[in-house]
Backbone bond lengths (Angstrom), bond angles and torsions (degrees), N, CA, C in turn:
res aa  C-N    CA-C-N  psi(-1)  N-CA   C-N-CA  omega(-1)  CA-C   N-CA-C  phi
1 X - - - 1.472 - - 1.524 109.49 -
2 X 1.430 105.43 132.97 1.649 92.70 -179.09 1.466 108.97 -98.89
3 X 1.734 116.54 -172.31 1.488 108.02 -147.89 1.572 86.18 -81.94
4 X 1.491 110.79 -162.33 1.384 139.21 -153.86 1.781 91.05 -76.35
5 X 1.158 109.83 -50.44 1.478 125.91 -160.42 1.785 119.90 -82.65
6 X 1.423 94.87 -3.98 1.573 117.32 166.62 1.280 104.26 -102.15
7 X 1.253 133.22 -37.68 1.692 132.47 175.74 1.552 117.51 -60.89
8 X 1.190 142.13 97.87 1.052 105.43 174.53 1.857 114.99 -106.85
9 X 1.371 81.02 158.17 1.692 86.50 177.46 1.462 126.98 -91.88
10 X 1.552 131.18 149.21 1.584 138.86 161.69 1.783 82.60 -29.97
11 X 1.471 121.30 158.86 1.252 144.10 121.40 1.201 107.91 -149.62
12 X 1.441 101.44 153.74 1.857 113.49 -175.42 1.503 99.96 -141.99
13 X 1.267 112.81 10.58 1.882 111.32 -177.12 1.616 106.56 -135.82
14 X 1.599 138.01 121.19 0.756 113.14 -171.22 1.672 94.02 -137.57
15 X 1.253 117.99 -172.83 1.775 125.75 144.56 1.705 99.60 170.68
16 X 1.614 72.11 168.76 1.850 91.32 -171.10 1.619 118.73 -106.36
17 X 1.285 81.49 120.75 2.001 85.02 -173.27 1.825 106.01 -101.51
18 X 1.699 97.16 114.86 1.708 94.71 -178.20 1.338 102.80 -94.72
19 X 1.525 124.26 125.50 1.487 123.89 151.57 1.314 97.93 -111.67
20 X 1.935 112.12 140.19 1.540 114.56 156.74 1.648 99.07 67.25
21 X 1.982 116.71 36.81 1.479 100.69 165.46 1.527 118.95 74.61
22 X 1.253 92.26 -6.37 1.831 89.30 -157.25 1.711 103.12 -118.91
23 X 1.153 115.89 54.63 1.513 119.47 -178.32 2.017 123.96 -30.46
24 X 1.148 104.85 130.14 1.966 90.92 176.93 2.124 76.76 -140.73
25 X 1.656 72.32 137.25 1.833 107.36 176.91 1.680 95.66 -82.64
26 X 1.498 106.92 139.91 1.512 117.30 167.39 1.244 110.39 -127.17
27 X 1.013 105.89 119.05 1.821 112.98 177.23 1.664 101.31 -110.45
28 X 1.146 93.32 130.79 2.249 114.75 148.14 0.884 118.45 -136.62
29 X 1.114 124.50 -177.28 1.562 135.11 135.81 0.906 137.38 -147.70
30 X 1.664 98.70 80.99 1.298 145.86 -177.52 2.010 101.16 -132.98
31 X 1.058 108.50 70.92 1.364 134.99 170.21 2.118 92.75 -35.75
32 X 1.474 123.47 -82.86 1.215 87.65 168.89 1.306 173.08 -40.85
33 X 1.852 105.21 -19.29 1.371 152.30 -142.39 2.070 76.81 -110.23
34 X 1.486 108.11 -66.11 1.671 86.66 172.04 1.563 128.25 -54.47
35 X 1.177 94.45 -27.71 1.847 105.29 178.02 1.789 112.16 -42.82
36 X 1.498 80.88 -51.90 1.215 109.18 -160.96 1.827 107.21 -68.01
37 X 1.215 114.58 -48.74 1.784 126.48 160.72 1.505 105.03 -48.09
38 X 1.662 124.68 -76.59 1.309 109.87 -165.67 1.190 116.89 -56.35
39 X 1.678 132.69 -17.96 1.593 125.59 157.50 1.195 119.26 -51.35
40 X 1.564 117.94 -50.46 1.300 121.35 -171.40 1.074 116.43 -61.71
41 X 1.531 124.39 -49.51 1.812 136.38 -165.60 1.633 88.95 -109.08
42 X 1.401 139.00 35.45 1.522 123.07 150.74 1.312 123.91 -1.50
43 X 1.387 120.06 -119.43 1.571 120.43 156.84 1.166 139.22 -22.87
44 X 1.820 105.06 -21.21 1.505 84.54 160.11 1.633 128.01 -135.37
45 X 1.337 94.19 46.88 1.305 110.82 162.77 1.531 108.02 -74.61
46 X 1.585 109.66 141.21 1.667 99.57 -173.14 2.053 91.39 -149.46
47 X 1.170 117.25 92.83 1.550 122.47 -173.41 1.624 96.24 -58.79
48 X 1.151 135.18 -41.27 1.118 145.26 -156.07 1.446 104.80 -70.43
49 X 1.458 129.11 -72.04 1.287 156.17 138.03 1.937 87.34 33.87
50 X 1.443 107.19 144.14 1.667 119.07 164.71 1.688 106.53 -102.90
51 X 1.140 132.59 90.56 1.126 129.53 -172.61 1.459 134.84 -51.15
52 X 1.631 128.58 128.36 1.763 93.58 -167.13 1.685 101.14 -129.33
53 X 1.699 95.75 40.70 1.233 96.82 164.22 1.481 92.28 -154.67
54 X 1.615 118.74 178.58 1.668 100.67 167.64 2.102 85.79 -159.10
55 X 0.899 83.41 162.76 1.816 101.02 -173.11 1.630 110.43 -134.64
56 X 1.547 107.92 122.24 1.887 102.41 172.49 2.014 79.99 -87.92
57 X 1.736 79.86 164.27 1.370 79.22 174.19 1.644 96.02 -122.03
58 X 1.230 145.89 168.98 1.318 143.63 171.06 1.700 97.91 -164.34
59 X 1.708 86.28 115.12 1.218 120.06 175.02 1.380 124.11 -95.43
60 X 1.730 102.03 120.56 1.434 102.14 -177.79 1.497 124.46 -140.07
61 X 1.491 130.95 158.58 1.758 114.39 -164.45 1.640 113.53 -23.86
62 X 1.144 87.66 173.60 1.107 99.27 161.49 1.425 149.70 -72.32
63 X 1.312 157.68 -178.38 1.860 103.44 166.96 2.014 101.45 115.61
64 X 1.066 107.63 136.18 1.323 102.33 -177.04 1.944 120.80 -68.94
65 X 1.178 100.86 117.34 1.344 118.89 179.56 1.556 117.93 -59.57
66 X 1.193 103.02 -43.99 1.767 103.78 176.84 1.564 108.54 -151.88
67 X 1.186 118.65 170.45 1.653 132.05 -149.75 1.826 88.47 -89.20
68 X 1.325 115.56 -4.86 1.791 97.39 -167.28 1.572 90.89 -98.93
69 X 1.291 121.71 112.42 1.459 131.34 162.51 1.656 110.06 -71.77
70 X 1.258 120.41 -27.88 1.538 101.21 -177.65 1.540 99.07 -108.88
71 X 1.299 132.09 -157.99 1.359 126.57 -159.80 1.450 95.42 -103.90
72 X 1.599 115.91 144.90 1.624 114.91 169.19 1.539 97.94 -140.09
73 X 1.393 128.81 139.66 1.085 157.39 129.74 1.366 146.96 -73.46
74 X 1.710 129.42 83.85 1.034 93.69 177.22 1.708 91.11 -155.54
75 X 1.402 100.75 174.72 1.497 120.41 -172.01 1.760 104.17 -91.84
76 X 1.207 115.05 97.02 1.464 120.70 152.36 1.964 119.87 -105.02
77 X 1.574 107.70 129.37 1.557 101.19 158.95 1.629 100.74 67.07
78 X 1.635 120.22 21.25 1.473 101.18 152.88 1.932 92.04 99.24
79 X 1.408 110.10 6.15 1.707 96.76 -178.75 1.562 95.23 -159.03
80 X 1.502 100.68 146.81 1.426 107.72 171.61 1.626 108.96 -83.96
81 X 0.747 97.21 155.03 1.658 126.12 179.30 1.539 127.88 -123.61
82 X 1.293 99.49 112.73 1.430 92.93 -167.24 2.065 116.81 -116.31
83 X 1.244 113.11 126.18 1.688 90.75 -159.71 1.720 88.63 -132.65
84 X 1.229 101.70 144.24 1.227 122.10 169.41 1.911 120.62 -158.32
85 X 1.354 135.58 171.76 1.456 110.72 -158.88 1.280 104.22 -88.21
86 X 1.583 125.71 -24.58 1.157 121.40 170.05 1.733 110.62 -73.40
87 X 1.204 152.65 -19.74 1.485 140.25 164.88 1.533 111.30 -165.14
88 X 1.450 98.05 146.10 1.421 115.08 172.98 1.708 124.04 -115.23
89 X 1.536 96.78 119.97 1.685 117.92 -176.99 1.419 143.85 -104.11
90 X 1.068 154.76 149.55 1.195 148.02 -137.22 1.546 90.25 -166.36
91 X 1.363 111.82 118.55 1.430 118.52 165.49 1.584 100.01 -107.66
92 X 1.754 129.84 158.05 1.421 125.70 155.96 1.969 94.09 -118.90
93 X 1.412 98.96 99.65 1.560 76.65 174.75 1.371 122.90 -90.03
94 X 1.587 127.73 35.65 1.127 139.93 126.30 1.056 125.12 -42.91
95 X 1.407 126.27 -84.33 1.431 130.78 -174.84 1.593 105.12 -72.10
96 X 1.692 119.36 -34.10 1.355 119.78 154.71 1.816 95.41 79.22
97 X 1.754 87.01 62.28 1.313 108.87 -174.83 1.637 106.16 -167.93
98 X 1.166 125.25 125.06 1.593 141.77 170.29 1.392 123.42 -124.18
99 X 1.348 86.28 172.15 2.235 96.73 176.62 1.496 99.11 -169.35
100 X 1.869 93.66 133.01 1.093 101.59 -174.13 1.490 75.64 -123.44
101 X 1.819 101.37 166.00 1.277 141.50 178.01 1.304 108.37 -110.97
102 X 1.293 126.74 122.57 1.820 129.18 -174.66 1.733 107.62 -165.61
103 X 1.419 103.25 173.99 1.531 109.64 170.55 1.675 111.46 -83.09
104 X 0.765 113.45 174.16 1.695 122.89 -160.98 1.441 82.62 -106.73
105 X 1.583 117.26 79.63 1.399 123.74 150.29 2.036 84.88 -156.68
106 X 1.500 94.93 154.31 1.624 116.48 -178.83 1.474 120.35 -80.07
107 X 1.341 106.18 5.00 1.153 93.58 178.10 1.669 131.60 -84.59
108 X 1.713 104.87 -18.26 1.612 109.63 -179.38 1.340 101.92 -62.15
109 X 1.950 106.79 -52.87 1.409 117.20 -170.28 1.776 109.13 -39.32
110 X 1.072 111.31 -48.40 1.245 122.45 -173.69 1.419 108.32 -67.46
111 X 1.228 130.71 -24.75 1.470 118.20 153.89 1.066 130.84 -75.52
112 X 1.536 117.72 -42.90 1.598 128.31 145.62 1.479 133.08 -1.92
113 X 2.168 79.82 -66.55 1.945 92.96 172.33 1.582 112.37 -74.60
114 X 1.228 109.91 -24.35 1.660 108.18 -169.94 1.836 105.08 -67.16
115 X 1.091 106.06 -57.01 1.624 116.95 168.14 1.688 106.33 -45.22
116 X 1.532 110.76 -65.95 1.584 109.77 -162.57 1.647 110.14 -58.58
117 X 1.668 116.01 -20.27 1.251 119.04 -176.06 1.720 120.00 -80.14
118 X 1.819 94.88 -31.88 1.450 115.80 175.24 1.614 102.95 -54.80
119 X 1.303 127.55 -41.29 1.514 137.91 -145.66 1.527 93.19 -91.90
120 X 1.408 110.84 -41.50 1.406 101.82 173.56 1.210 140.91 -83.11
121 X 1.039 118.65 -16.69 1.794 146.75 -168.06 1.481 89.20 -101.51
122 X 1.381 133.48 -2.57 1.520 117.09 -159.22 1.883 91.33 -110.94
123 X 0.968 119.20 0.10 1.653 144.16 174.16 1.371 116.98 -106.97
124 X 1.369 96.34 -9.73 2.176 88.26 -177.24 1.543 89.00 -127.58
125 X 1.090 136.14 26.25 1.359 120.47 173.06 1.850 113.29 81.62
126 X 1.448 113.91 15.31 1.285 111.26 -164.78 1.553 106.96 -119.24
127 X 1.485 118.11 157.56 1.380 119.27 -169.70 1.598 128.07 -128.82
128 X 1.460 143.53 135.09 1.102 112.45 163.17 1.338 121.34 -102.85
129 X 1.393 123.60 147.96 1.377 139.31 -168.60 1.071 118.35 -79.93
130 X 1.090 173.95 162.49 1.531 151.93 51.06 1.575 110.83 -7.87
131 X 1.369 113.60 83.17 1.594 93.02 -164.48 1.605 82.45 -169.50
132 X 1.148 140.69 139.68 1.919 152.43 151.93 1.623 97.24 -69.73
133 X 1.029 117.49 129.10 1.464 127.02 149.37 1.733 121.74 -132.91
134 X 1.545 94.16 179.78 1.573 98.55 -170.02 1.434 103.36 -155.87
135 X 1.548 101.58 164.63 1.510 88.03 -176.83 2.125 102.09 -116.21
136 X 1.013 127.68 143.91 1.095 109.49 174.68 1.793 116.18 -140.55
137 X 1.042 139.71 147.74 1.429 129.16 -161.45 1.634 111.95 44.87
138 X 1.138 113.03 38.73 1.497 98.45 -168.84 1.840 124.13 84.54
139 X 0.603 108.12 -43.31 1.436 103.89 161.64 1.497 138.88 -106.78
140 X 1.424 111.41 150.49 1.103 109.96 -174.46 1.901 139.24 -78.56
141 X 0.958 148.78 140.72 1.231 146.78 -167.18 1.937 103.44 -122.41
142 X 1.502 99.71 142.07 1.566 107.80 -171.88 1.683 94.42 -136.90
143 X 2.077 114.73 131.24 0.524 100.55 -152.04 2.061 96.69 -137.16
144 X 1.170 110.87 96.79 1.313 108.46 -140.87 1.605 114.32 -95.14
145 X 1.471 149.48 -173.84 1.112 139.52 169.07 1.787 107.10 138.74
146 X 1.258 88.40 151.45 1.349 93.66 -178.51 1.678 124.27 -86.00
147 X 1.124 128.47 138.92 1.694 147.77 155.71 1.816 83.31 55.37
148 X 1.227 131.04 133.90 1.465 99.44 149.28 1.919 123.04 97.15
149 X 1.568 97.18 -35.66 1.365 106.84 -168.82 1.680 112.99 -61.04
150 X 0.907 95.86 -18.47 1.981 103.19 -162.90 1.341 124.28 144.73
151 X 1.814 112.94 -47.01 1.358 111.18 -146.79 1.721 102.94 -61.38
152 X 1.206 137.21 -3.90 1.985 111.39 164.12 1.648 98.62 -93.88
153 X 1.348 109.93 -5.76 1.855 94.59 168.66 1.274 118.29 -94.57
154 X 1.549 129.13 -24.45 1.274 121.21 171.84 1.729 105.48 -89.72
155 X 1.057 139.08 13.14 1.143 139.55 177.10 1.643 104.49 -97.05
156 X 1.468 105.11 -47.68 1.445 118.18 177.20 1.576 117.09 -70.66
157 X 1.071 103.64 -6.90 2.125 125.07 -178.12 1.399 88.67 -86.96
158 X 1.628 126.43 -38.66 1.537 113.95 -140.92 1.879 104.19 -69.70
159 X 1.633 97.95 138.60 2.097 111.18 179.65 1.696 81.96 -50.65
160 X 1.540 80.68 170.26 1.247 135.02 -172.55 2.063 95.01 -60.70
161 X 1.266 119.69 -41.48 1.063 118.24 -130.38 2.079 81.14 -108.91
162 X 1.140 97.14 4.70 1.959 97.47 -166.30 1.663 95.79 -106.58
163 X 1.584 102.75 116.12 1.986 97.25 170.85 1.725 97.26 -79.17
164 X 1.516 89.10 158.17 1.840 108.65 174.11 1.292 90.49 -82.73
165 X 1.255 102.90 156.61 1.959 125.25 152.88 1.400 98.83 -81.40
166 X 1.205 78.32 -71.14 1.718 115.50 -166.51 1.684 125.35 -150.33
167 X 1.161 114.26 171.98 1.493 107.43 161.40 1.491 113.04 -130.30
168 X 1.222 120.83 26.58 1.534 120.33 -154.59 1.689 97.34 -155.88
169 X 1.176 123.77 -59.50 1.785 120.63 177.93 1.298 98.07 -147.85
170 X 1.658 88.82 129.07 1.745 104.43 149.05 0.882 149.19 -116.53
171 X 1.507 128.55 172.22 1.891 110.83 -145.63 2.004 82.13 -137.46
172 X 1.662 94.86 124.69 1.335 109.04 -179.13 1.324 109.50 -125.37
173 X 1.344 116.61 122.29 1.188 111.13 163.62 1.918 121.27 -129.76
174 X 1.633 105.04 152.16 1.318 106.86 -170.38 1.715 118.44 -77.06
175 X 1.233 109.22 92.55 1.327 105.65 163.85 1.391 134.14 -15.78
176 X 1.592 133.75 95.68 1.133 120.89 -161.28 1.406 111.94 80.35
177 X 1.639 140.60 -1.13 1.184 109.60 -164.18 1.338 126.26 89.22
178 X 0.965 133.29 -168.21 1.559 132.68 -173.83 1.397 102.49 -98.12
179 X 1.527 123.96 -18.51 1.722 106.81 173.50 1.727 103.06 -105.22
180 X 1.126 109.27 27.20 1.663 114.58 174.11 1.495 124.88 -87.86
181 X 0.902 115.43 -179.83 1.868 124.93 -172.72 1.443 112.21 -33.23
182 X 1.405 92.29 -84.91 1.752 127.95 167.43 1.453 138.59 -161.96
183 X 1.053 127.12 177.75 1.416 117.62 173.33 1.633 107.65 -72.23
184 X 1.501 112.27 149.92 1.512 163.02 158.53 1.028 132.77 -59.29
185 X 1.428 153.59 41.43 1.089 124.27 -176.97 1.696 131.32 -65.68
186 X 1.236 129.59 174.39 1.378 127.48 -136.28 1.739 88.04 -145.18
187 X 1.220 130.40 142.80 1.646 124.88 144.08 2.071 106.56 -70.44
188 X 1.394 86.08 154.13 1.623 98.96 157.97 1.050 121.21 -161.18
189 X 1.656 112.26 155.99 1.220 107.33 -178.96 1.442 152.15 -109.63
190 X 1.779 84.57 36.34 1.487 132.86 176.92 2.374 93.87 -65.12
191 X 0.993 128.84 100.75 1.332 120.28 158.92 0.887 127.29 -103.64
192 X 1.488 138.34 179.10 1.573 153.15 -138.79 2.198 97.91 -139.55
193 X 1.095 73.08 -161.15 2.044 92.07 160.97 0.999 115.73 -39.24
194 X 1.554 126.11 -49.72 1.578 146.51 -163.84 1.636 94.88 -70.46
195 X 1.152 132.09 -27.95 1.381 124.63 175.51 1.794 115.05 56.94
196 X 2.300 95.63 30.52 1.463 82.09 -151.91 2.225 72.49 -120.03
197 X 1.087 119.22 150.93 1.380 112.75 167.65 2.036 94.93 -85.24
198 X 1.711 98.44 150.86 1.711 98.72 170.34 1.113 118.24 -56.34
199 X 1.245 120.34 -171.53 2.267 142.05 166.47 1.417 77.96 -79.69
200 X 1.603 107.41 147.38 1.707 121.23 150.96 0.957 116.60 -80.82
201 X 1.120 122.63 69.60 1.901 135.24 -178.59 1.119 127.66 -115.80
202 X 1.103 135.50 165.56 1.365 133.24 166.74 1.757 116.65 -127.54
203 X 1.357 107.34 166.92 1.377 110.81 178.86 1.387 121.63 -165.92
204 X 1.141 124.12 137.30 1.977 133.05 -172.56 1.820 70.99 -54.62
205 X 1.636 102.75 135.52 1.622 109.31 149.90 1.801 113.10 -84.79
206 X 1.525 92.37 138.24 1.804 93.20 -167.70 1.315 108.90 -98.47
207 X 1.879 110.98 -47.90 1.264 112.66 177.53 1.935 94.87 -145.77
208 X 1.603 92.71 167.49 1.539 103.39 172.91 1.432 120.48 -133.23
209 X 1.198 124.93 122.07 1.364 137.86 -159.44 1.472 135.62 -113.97
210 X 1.437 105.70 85.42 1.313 109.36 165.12 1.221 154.02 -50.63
211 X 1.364 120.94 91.06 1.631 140.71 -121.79 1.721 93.10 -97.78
212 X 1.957 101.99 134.66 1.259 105.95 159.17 1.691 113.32 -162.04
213 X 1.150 125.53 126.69 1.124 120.47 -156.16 1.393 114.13 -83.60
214 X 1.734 141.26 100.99 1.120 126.00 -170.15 1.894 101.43 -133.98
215 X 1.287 111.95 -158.48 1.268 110.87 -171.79 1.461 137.40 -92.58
216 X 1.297 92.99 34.41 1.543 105.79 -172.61 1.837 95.75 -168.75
217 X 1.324 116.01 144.10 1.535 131.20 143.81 1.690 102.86 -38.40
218 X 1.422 109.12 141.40 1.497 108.40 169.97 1.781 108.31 164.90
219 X 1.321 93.91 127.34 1.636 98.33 177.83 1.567 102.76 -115.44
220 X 1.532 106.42 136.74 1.421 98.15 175.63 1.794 102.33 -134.94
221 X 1.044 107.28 166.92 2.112 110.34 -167.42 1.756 92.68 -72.30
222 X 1.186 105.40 166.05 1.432 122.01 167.24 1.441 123.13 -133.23
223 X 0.902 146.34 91.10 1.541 150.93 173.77 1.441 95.52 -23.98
224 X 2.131 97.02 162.19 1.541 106.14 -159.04 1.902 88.70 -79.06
225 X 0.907 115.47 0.61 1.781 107.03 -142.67 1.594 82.16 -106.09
226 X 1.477 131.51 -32.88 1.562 131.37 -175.11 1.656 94.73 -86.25
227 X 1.178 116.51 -44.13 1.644 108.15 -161.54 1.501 110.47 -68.13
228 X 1.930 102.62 -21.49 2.126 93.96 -158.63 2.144 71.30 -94.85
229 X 1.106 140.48 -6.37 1.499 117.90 -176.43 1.802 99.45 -88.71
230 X 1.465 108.33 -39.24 1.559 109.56 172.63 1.602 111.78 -63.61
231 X 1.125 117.54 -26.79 1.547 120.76 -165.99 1.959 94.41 -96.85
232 X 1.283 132.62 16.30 1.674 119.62 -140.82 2.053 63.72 -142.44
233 X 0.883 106.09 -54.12 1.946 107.48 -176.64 1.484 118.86 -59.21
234 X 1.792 107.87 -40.04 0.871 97.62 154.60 1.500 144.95 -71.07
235 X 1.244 135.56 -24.41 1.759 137.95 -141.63 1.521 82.65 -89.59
236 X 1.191 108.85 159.57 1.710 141.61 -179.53 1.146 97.28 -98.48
237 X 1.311 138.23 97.80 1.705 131.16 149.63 1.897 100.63 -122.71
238 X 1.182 93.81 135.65 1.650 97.43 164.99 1.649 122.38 -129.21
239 X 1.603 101.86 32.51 2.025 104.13 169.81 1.266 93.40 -120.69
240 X 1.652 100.00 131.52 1.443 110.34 172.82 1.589 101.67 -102.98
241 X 1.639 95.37 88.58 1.882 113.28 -167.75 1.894 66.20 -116.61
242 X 1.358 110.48 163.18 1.640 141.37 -156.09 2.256 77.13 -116.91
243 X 1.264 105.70 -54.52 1.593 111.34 -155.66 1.563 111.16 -83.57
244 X 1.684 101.01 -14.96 1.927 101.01 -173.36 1.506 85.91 -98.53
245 X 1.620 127.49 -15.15 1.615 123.04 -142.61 1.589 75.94 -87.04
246 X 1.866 129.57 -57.37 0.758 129.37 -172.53 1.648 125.74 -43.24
247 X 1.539 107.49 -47.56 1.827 119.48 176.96 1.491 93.58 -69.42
248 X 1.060 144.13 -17.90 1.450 124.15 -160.62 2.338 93.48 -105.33
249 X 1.039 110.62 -16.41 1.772 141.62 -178.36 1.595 86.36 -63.38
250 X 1.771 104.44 -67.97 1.760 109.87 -176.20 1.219 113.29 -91.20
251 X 1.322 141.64 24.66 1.276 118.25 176.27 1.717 82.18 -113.52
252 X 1.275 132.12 -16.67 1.263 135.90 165.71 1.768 125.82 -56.67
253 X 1.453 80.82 -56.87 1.629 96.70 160.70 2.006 119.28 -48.20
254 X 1.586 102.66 -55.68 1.453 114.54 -174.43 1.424 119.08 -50.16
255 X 2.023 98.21 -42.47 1.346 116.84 176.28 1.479 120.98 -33.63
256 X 1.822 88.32 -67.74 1.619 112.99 -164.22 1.813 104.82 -71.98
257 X 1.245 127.56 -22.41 1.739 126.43 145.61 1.203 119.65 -46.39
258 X 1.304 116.26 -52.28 1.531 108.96 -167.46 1.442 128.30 -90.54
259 X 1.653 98.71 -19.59 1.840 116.73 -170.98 1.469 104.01 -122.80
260 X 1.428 109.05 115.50 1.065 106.92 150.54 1.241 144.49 -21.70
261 X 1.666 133.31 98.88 1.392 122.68 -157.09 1.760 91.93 -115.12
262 X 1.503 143.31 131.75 1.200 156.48 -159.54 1.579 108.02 -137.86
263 X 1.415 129.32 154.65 1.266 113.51 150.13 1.422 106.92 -103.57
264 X 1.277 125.81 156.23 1.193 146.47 166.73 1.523 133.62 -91.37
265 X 0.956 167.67 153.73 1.085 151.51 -127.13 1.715 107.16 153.93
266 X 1.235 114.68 100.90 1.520 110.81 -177.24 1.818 109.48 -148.39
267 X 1.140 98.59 175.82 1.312 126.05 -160.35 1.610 84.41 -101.42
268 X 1.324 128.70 139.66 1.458 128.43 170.31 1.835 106.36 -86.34
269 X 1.794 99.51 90.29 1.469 116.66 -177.79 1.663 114.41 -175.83
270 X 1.360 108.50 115.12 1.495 98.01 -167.46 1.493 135.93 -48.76
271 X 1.695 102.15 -3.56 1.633 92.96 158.71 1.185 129.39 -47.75
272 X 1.319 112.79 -27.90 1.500 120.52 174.49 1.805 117.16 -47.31
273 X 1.354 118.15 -18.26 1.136 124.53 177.28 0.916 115.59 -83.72
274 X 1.604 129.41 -24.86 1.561 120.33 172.82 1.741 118.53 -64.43
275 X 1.732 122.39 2.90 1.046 111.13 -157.56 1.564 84.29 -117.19
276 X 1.488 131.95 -12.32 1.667 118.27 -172.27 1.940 99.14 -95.58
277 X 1.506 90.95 108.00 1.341 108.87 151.14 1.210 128.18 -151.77
């Protein structure tokens, strides 16, 4: 039997979901199973969009799909492979086309894209966060920390006048590349606690904020050597590639040069917003 990505399947239902600029086409045909996507990715479904990835989808019971219960990643024979018990995937990022096999709920897909976006952004200088951001006056704010730190309470603090990204992952990319302007942040519609997907927006990133909740409002500086190990805990990568681990090492590094990295420190109360600019 050959792999997933040599089979191909009937589809007659498709659309293109852009996160981060970076559109990927989903085909089934499973007419509900799309129903079920354009709810999930609303805003950022984009028909128009030139796609530069594309996905069959093949829907099947319910019921564990493959023997790996926790997440595995890895590159065999020229394609990533992606396995978990709810679905099993096959990217060729040659032809820069996959198909995963899953139950007709969004949630594998949505790991799928989180991985397939990591793999690509990890070549253009771009990153994903574990981190809530927002955009406010025009620019964007990133707001980082581990289990606990804040980011769905200072996201849920944010005025009237501040769009969400997100409160759960953010999608950064380097303007130009690594000899470009600056970093980007992106909405997605990856969510957290908030149970809310981001705005499809974008924004110049201004500053990035290392979140901890104590008894007073208070921003204090962070050295380059604490911010790229605080900023290195946070990012989402799951290929243990030696050559993407390295680009994803410097686009970390580039980050913490160009963006202000701070810790944060607040009282759970939106005064805390008068101090991020």
């Amino acid at each position: 039997m050959g792999r997933l990505a040599d089979c191909p399947i009937a589809h007659d239902y498709a659309l293109v979901v852009e996160i981060g600029a970076m559109p990927v086409l989903v085909r089934t045909r499973d007419p509900e199973f799309l129903q079920i996507l354009g709810n999930r990715y609303g805003g950022f479904v984009n028909p128009a969009a030139e796609p530069v990835f594309e996905f069959d989808v093949e829907i099947v019971p319910p019921g564990k799909i493959t023997d790996e219960e926790d997440l595995s990643v890895r590159f065999e024979g020229g394609r990533w492979v992606l396995e978990r018990g709810d679905f099993h995937a096959e990217l060729d990022p040659a032809l820069r086309r996959g198909r995963i096999r899953q139950a007709a709920n969004p949630y594998a897909i949505d790991a799928a894209f989180r991985i397939l976006h990591s793999l690509l952004l990890a070549r253009q200088g771009g990153l994903l966060v574990h981190a809530a951001s927002a955009v406010r006056n025009g620019r964007a704010f990133l707001f980082a920390g581990v289990s606990g730190a804040g980011k769905t309470t200072i996201s849920r603090l944010a005025p009237p006048d501040a769009t969400l990204l997100t409160d759960e992952i953010s999608y950064l990319r380097c303007d130009g590349g690594r000899e470009g302007d600056g970093f980007v942040a992106y909405g997605t519609p990856f969510a957290g606690e908030l149970s809310q997907p981001g705005e499809n927006v974008r924004a110049p990133l201004a500053a990035l904020y290392l979140l901890a909740q104590g008894p007073e409002n208070r921003i204090e500086p962070v050295g380059d050597a604490d911010a790229t190990r605080a900023v290195l805990e946070s990012v989402l990568f799951f290929a243990h590639d030696a050559e993407l681990v390295g680009h994803v090492f410097d686009s970390v590094c580039e980050l913490v040069r160009r963006v202000p990295v701070r810790r944060l420190t607040f009282v759970p109360d939106g005064r805390v917003w008068e101090l991020i600019v």
